[in-house]
DSSP file (Angstrom, degrees, kcal/mol; ACC not computed):
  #  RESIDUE AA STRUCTURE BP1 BP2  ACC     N-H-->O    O-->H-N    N-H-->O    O-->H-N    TCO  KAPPA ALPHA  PHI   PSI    X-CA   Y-CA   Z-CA
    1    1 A X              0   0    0      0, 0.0     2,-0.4     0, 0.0   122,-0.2   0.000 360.0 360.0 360.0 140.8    9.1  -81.1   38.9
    2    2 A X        +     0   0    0    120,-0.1   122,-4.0    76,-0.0   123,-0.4  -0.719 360.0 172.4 -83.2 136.7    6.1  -78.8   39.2
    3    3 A X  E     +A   79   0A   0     76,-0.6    76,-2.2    -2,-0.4     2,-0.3  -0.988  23.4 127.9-132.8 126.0    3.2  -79.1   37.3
    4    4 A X  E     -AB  78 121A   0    117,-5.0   117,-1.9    -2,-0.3     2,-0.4  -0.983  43.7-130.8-161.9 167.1   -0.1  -76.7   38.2
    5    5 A X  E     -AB  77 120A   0     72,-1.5    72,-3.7    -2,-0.3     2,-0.4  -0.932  26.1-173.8-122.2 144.6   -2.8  -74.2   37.0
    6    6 A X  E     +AB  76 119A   0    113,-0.9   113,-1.1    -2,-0.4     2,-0.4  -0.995   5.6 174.3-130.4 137.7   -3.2  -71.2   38.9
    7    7 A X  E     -A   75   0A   0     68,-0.6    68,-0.6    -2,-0.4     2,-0.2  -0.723   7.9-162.6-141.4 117.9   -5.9  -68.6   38.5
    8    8 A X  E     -A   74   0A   0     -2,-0.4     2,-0.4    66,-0.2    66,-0.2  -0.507   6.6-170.3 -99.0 164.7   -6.9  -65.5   40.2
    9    9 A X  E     -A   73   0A   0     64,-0.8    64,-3.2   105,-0.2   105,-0.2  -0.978   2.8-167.1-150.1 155.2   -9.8  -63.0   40.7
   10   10 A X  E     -D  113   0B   0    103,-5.1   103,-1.5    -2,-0.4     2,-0.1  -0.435  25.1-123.2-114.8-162.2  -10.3  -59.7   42.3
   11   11 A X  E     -D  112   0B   0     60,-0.3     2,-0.6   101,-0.2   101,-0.3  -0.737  25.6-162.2-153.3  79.8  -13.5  -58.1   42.9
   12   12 A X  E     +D  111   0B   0     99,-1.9    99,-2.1    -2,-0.1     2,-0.3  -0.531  52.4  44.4 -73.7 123.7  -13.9  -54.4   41.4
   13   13 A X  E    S+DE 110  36B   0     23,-3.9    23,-1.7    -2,-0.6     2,-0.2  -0.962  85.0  35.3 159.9-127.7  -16.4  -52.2   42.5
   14   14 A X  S    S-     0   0    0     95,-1.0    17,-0.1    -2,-0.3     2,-0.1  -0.456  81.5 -99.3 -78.9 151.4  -17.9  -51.0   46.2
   15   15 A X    >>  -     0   0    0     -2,-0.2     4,-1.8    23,-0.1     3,-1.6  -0.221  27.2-106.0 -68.3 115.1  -15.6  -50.7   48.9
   16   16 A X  H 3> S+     0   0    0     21,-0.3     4,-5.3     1,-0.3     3,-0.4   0.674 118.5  49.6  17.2 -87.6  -15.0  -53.3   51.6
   17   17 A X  H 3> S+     0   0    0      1,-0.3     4,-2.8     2,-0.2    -1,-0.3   0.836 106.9  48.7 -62.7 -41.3  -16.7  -51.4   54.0
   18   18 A X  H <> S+     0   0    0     -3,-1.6     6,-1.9     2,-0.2     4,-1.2   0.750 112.9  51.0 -60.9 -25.4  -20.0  -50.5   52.1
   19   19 A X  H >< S+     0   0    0     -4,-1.8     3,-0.7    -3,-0.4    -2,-0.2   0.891 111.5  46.8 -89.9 -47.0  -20.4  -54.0   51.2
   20   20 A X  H 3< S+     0   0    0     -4,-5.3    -2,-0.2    -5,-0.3    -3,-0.2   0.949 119.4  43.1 -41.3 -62.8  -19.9  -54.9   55.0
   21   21 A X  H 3< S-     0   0    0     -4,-2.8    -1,-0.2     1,-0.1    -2,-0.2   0.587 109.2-123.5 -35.2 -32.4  -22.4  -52.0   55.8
   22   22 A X  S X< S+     0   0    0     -4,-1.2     3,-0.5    -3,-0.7    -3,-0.1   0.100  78.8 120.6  66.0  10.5  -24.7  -52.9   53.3
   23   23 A X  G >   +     0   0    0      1,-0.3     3,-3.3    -6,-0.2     4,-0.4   0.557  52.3  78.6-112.0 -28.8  -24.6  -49.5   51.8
   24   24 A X  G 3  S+     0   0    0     -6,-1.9    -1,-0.3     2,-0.3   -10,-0.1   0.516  88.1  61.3 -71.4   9.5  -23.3  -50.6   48.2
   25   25 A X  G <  S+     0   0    0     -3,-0.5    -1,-0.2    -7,-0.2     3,-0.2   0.396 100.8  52.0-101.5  -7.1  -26.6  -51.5   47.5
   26   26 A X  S <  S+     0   0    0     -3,-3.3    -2,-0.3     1,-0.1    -1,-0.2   0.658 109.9  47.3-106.8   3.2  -27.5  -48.2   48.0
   27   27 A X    >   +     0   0    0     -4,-0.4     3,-3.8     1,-0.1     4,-0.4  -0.248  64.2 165.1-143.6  54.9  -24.8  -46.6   45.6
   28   28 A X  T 3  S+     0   0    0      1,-0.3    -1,-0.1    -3,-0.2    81,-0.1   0.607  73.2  35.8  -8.7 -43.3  -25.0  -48.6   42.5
   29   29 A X  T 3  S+     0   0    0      1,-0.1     4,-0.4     2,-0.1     3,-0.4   0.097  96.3  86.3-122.4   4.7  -23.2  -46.5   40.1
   30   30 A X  S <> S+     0   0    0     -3,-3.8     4,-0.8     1,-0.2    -2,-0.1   0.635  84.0  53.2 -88.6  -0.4  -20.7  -45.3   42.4
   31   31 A X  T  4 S+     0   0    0     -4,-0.4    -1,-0.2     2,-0.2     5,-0.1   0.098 110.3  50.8-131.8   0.7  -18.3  -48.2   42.1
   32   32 A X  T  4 S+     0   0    0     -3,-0.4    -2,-0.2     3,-0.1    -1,-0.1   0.277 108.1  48.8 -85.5 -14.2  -18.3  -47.6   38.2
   33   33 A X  T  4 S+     0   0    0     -4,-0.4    -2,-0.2     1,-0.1    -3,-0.1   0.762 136.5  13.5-101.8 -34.9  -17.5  -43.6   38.4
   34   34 A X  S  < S-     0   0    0     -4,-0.8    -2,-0.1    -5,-0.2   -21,-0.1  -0.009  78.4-164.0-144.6  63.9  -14.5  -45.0   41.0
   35   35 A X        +     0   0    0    -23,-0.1     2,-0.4     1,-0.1    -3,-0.1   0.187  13.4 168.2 -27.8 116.3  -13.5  -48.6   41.2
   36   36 A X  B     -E   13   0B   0    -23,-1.7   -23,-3.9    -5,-0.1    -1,-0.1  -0.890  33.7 -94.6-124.0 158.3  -11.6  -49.9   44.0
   37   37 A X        -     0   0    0     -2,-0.4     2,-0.4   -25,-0.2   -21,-0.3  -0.351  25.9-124.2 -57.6 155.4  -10.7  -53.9   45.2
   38   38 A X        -     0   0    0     33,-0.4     2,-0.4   -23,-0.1   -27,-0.1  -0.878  28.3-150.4 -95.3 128.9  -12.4  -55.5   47.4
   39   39 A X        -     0   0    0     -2,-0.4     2,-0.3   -29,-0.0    32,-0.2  -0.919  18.4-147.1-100.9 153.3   -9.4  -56.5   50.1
   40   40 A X        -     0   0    0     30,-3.4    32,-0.1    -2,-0.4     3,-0.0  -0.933   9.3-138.1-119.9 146.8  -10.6  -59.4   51.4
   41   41 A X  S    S-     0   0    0     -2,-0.3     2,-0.3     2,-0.0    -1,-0.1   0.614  84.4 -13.3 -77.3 -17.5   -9.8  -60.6   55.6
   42   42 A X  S  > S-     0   0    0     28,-0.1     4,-1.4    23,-0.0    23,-0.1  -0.964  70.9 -99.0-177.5 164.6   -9.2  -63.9   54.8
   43   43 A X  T  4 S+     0   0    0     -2,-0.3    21,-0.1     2,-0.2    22,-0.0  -0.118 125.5  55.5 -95.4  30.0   -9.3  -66.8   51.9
   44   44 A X  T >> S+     0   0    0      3,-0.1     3,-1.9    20,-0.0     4,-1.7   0.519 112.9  45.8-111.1 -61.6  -12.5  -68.1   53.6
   45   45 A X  G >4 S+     0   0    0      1,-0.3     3,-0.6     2,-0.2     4,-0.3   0.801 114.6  44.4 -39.7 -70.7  -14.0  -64.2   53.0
   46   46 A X  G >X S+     0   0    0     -4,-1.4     4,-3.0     1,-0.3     3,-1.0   0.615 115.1  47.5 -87.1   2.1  -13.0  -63.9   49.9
   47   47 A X  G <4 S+     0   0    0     -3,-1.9    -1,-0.3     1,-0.3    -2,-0.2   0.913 110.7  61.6 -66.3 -48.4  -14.4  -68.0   48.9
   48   48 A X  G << S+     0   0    0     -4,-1.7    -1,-0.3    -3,-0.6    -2,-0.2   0.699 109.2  28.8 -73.5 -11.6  -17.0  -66.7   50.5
   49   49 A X  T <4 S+     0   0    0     -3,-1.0    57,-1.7    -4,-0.3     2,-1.0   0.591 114.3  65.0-105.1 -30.0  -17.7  -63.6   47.9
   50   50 A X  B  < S-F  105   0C   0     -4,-3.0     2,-0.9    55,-0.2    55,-0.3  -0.839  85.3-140.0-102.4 112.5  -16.3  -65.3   44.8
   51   51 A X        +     0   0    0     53,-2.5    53,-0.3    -2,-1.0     3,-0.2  -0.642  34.9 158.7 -49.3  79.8  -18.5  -68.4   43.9
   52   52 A X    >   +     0   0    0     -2,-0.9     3,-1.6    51,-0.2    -1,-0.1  -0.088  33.9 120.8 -89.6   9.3  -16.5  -71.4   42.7
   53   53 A X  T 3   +     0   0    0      1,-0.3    -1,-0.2     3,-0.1    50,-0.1   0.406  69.2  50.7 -93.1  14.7  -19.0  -74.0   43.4
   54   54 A X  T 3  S+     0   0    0     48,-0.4     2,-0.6    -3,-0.2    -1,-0.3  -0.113  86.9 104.9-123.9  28.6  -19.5  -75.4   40.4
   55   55 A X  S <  S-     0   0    0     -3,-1.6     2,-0.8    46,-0.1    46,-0.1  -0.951  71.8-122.7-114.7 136.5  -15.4  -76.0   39.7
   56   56 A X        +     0   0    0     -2,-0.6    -3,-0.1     1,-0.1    -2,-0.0  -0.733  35.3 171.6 -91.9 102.5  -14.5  -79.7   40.2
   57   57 A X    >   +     0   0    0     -2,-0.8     3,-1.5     2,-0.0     5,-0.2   0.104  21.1 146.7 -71.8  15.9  -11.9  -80.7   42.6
   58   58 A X  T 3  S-     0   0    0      1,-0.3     3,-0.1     3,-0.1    -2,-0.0  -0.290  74.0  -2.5 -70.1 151.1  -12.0  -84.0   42.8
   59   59 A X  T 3  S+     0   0    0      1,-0.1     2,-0.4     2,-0.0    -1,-0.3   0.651 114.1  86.7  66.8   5.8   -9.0  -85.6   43.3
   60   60 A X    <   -     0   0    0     -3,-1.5     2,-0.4    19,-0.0    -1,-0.1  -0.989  67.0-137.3-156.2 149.0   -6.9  -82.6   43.4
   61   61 A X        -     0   0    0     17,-0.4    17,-0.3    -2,-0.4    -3,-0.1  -0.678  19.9-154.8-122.0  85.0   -6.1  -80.3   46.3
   62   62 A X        -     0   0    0     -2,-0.4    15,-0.2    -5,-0.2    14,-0.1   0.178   7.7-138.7 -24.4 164.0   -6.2  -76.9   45.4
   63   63 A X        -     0   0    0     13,-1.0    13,-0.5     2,-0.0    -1,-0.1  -0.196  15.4-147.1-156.1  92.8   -4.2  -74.6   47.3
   64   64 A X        +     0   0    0     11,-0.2     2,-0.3   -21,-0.1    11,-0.2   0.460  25.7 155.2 -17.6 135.5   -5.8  -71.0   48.4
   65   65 A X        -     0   0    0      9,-0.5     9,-0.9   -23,-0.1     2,-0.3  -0.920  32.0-138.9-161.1 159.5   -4.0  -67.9   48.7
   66   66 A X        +     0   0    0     -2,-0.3     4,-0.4     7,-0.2     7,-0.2  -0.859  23.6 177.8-133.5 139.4   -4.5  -64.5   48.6
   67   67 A X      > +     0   0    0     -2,-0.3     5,-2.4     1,-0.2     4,-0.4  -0.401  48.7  52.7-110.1-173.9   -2.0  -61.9   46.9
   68   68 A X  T   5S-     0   0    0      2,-0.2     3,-0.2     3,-0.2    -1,-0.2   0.845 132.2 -44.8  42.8  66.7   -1.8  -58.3   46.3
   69   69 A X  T   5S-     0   0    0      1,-0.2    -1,-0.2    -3,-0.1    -2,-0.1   0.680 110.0 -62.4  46.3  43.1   -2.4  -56.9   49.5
   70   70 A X  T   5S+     0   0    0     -4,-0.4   -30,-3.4     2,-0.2    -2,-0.2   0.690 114.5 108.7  54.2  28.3   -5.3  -59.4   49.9
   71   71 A X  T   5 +     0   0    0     -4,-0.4     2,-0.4    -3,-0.2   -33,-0.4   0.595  63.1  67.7-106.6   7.5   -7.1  -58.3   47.3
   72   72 A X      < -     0   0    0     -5,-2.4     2,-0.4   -62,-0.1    -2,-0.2  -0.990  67.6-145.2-136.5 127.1   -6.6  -61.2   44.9
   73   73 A X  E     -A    9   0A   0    -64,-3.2   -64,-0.8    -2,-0.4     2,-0.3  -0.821  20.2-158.5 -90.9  93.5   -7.9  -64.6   45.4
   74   74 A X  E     -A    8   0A   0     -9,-0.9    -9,-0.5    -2,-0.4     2,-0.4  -0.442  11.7-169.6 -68.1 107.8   -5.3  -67.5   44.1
   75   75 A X  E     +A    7   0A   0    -68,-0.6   -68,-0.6    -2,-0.3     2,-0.5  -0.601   7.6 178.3 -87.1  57.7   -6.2  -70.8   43.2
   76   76 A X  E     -A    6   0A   0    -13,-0.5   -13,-1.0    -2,-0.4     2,-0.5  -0.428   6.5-172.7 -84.6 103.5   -3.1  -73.0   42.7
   77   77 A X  E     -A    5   0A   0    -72,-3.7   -72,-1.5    -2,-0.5     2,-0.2  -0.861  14.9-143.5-104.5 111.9   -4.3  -76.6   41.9
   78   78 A X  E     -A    4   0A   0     -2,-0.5   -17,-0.4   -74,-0.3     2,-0.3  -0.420  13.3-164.0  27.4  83.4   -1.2  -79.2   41.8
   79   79 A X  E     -A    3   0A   0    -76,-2.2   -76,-0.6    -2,-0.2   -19,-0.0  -0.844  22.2-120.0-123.2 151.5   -1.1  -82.2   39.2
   80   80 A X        -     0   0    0     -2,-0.3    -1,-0.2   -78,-0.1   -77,-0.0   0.283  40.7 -99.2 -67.7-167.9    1.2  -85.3   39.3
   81   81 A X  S  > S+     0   0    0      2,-0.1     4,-1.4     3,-0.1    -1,-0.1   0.487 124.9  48.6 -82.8 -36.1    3.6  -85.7   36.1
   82   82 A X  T  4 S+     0   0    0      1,-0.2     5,-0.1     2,-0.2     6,-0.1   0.624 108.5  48.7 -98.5  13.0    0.8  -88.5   34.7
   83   83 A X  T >4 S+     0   0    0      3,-0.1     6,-1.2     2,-0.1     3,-1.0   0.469 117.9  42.7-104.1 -60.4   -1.9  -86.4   35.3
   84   84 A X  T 34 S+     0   0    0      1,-0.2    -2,-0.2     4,-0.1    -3,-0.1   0.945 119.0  45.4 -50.3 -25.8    0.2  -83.6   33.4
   85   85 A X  T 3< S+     0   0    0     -4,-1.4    -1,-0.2     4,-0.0    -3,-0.1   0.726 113.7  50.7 -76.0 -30.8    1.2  -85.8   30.9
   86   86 A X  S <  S-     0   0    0     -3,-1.0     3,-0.4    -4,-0.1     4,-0.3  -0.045 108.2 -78.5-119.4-148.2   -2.0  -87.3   30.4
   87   87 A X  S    S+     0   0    0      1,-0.2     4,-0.4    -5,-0.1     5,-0.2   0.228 105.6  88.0 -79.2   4.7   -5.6  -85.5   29.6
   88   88 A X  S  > S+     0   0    0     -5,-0.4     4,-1.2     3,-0.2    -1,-0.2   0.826  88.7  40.4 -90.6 -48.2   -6.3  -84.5   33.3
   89   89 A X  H  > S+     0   0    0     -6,-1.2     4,-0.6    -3,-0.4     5,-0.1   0.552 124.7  44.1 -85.4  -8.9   -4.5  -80.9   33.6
   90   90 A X  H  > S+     0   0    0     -4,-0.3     4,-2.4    -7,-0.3    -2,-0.2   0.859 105.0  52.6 -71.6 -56.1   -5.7  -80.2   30.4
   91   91 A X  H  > S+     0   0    0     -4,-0.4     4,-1.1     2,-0.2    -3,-0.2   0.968 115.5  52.5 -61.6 -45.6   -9.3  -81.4   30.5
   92   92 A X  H >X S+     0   0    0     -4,-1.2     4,-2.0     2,-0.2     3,-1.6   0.939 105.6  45.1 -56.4 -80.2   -9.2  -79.1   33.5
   93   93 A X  H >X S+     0   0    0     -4,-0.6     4,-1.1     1,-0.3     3,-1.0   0.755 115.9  59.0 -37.1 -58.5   -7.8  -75.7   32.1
   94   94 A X  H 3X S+     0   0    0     -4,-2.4     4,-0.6     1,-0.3    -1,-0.3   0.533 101.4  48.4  30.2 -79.7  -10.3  -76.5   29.4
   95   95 A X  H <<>S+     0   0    0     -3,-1.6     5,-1.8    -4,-1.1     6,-1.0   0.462 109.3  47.1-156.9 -58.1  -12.8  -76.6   31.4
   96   96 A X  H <<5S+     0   0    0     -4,-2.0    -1,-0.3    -3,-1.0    -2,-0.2   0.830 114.7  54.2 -85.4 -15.5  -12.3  -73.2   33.3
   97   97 A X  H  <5S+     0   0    0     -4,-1.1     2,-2.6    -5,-0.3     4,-0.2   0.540 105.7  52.8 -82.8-118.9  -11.6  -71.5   29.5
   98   98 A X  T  <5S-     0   0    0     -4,-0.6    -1,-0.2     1,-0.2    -3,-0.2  -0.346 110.8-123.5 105.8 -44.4  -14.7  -72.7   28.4
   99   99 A X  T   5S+     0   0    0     -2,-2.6    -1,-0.2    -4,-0.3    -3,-0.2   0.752  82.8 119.0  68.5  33.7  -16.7  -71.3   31.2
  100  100 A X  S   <S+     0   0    0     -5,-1.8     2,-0.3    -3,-0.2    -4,-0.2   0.316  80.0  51.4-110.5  10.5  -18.0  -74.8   32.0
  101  101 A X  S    S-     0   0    0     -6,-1.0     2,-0.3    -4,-0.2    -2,-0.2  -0.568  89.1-170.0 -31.1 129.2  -16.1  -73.9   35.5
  102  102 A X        -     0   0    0     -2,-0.3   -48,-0.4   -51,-0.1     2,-0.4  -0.871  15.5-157.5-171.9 135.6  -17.8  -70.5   36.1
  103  103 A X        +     0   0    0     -2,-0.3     2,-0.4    -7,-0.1   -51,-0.2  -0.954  28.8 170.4-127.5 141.3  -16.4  -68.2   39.0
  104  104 A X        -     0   0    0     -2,-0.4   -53,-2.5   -53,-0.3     2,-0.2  -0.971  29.6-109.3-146.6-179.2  -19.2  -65.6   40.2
  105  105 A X  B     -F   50   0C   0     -2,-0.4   -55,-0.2   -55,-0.3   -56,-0.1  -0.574   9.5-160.5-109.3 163.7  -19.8  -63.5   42.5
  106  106 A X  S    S+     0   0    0    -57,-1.7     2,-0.2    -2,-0.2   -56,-0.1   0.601  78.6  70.7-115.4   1.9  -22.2  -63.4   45.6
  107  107 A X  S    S-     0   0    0    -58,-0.4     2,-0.3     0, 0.0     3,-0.3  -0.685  76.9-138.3-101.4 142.8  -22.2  -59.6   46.3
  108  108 A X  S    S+     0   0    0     -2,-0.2     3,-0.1     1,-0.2    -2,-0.1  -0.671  80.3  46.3-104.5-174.2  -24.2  -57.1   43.6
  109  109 A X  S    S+     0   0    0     -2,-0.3   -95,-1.0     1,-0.2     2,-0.3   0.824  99.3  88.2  31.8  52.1  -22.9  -53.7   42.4
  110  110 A X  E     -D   13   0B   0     -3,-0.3     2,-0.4   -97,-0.2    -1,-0.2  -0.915  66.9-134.8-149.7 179.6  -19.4  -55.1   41.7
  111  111 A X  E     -D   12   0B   0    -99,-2.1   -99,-1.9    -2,-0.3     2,-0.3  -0.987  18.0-132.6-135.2 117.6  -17.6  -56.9   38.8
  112  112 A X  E     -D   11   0B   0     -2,-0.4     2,-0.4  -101,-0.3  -101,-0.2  -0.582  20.8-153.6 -72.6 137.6  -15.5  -59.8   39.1
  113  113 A X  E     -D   10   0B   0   -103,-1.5  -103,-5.1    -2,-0.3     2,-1.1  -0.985  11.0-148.5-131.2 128.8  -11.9  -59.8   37.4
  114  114 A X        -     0   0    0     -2,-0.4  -105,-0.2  -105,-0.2     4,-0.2  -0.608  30.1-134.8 -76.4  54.3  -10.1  -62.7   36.2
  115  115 A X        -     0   0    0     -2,-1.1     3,-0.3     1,-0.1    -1,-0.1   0.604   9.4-125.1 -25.5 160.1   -6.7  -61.5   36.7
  116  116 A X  S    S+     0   0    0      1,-0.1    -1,-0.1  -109,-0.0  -107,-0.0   0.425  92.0 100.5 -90.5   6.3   -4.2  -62.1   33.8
  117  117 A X        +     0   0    0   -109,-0.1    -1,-0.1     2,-0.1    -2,-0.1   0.163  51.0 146.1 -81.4  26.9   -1.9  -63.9   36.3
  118  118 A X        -     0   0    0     -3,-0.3     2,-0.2    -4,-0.2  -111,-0.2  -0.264  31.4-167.5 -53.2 155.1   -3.6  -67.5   34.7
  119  119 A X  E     -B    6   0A   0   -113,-1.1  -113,-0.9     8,-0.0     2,-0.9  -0.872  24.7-172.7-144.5 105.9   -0.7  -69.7   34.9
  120  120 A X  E     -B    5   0A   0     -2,-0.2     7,-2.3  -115,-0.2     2,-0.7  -0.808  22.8-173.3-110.6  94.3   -0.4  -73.3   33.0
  121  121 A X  E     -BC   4 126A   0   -117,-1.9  -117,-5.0    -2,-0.9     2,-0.4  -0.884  10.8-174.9-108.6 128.4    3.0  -74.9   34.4
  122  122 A X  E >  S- C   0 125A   0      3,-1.1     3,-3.2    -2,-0.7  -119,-0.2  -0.882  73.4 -21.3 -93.0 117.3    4.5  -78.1   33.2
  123  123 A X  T 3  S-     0   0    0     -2,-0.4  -120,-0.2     1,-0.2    -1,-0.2   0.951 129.8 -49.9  44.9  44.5    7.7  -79.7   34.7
  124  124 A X  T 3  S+     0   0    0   -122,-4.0     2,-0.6    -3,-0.2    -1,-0.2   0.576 121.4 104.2  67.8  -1.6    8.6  -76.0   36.3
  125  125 A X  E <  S-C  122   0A   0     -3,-3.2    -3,-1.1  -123,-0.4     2,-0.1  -0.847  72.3-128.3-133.1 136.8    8.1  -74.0   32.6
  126  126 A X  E      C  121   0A   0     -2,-0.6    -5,-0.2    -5,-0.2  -123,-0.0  -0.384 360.0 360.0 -89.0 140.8    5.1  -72.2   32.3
  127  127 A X              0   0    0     -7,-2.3    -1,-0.1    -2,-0.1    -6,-0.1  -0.035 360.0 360.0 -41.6 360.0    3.2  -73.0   29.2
């Protein structure tokens, strides 16, 4: 049986290419009159733009993905049945609701979004 949390985040605001250029620094408010995703090249690019470094993986092996035409980064972390069972997948989801787990971003003149695709599954039925 599966048991897992997933969460994902996009990155609204200046465009790929202006944050590659540096040029979104130069158009502040332009990525508020017409938001786009960020698509991101790779799940090391986009790790590298969303800042996770204060969520604790010990013991657990995430597993990285990104969907929606690479513009959404997916975090599927994996728990046993006694680690579902017990306080472990709990304490965790917790933990990222909480904000005590904190996702930011490393880029300015953009908004990180916390998709709504959170996902809490127990023994294959989502929570």
């Amino acid at each position: 049986m599966a048991n897992y949390l997933k969460y994902s985040f996009s990155i609204q605001g200046a465009s790929a290419a202006d944050i590659a250029s540096g040029e979104a620094a130069d158009k502040p408010r332009a990525w508020m009159e017409n938001p786009t995703l960020t698509v991101f090249s790779s799940v090391d690019n986009a790790k590298s733009l969303i800042n996770m470094a204060n969520w604790d993986f010990t013991g657990l092996t995430p597993e990285w993905t990104l969907e929606n035409s690479n513009k959404r980064l997916c975090v599927k972390i994996p728990f046993t049945d006694a680690e579902a069972s017990g306080d472990e997948m709990l304490a965790f989801h917790n933990s990222v609701s909480s904000g005590d787990f904190e996702a930011t971003i490393t880029i300015s003149h953009n908004h990180l979004v916390r998709d709504e695709d959170t996902k809490y599954v127990i023994n294959d039925f989502e929570v």
